[in-house]
N, C-alpha and C positions, 0 to 999 in steps of 0.2 A: 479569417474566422467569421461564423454568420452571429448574426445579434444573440445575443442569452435567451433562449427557449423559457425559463424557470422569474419563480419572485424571486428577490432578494435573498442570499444566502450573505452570514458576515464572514468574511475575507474567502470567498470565493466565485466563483463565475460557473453558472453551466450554459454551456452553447452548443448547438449538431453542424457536426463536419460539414464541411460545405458539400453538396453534391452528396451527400449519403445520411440520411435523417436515420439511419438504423443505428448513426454510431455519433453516443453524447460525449463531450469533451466536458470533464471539471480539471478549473482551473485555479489549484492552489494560489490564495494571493496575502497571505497572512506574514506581513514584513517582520523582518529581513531575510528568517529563513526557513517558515512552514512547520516553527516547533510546533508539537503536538500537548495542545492540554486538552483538560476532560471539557471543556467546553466548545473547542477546533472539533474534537474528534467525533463529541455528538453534532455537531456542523455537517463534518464530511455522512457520516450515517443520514443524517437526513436530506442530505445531497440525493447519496445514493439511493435511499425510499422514494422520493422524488420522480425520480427518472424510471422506477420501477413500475410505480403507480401511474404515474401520471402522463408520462410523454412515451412510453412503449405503450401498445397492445398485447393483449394475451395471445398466445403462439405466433409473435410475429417477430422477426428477426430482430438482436438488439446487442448492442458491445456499447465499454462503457473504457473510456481513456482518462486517467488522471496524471496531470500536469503540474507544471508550476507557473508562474508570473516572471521566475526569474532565471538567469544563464546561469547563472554561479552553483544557485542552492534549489534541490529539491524537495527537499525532507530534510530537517536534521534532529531527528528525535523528538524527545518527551522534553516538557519544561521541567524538567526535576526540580525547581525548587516548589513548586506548585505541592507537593509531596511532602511538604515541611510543614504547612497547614490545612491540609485534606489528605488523609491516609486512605480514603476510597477514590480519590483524582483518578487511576487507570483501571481501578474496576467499574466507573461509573463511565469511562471514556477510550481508552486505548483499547482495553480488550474486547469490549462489544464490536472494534471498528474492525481488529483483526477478524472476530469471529465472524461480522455481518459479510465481509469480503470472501473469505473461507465459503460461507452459504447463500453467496450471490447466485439469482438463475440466471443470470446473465454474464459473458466471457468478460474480462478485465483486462485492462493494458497499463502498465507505467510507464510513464515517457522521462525518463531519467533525466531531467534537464540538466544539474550536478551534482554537488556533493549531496550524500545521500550518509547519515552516518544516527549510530545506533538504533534506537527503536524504527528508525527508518526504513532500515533493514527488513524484519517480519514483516513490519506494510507491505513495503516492495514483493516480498516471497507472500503475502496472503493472493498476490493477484496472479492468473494467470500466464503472463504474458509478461517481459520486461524489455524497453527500449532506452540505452545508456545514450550519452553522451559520446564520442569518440575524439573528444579535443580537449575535453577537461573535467574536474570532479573527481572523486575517490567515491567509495562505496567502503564501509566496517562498520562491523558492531563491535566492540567495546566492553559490554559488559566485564569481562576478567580484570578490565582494567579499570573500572568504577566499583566494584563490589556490589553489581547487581545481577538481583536473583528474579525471574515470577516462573511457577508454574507454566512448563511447555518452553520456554523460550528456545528448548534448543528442537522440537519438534519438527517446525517448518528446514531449517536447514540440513536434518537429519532425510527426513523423506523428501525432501525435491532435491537437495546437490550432493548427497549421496556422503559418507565417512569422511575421508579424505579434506572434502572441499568443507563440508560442516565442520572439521576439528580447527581448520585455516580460520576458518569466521567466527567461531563461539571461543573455544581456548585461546587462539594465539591473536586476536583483534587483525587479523591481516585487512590492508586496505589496498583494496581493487583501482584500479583504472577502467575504462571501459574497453579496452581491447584483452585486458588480461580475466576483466571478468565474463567478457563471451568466450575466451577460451576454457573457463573453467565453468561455462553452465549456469552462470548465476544471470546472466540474461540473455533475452532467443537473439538482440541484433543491436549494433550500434550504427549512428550517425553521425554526422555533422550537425551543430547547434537549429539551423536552418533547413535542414530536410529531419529532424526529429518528430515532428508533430507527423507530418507525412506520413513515416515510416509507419507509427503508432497505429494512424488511424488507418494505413491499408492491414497491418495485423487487426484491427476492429473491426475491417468488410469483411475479411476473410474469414471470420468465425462468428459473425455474426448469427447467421442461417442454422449454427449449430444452436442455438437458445428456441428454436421454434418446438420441437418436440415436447416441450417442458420439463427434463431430464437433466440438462445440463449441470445443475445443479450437485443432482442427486448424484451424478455419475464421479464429479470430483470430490465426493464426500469418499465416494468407493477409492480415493486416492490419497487421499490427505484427511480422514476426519477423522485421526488417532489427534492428528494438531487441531481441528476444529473442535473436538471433545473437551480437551485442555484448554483450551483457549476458553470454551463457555464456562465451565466448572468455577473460574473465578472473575467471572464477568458478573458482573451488579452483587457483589458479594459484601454486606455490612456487617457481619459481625466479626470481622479480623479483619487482621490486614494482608493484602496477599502480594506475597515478594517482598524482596530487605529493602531497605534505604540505603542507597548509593553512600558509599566512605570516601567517594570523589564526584566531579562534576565538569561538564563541559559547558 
């Protein structure tokens, strides 16, 4: 991987594929396993403004790969107890991060390095592109089984995997493998732990050239912004609280 393009971000990296400066790699590094609180999540948002501003050009080709540091764990949710002393924690951080990805002008990739489990989930479906693991990890969201609610949550997996695969992942917490979850659509392709980044970042060359029109954006709103509408509606939202508090915890 080529040196970090970027200043200092806390507990993440951003670096350009080697041989392709169109396409930035952030690389989750927030030990042990990329939980998400409102202070991570405005991290990765200012990642991502970062790389929009500052190291792309205007109408010039650009994809953007988010990673992790680790084999095991890619994502694994919200800190929910963070939520026990700040009742605005994911309106001030989680849902800006889904909505900012939702209305990126530039194409997104996950590179699923492994387990990948609840709020982790909408991350992964906010981007366009998903690249799993093929040797280890689960992929579920949880909610029915934690007693959690927010506005939209079942949005993204209604409009991108279709009834069926949404009822699997929202009602019944089904956890994926990577070969069962590319057969079921929840991601475009799996690897091996060592050609994963690869894989990512030729899905990153390949749609790069689509972000030059300056459209791109606008165009997946024409696809998903019933969930990017929901998603902002309770984004920086202070006078209530939006979504229940979990009656369990991982």
């Amino acid at each position: 991987m080529a040196s970090p393009t970027s200043p200092p971000f806390q507990d993440l990296d951003i670096s350009t594929a080697p041989g392709a400066p169109q396409v930035q790699i952030i690389t989750m590094k927030k030990a042990p396993e990329n939980r998400l609180n409102s202070q991570y999540a405005q991290t990765l948002i200012a990642a991502l403004r970062y790389i929009e501003t500052q190291v792309f050009k205007p109408d010039a080709p650009g994809a953007v790969v988010i990673t992790s540091f680790s084999s095991k764990f890619w994502c694994t949710g919200l800190e929910l107890d963070e939520g026990d002393t700040n009742i605005y924690a994911n309106s001030d951080g989680f849902y800006p991060l889904l909505a900012t990805l939702l209305d990126y002008p530039y194409p997104t990739i996950g590179c699923i390095t492994g387990h990948t489990f609840g709020g982790a989930c909408p991350f992964a479906l906010s981007m366009d592109y998903r690249v799993m693991n093929s040797e280890r990890g689960f992929l579920s969201m949880p909610p029915v089984n934690l007693g959690l609610h927010f506005h939209g949550i079942g949005s993204l997996p209604r409009l991108k995997l279709g009834p069926r695969i949404a009822r699997k992942m929202l009602l019944e917490a089904h956890r994926w493998t990577g070969k069962a979850a590319l057969e079921d659509g929840i991601v475009d392709a799996v690897a091996p732990p060592d050609k994963m980044l690869e894989v990512a970042v030729g899905l990153a060359k390949q749609h790069a050239d689509r972000a030059t029109m300056g459209v791109y954006g606008l165009l997946r709103t024409e696809l998903w912004g019933e969930a990017l509408e929901k998603i902002k509606s309770i984004s920086y939202v202070h006078r209530r609280r939006e979504g229940t508090a979990p009656k369990a915890k991982i």
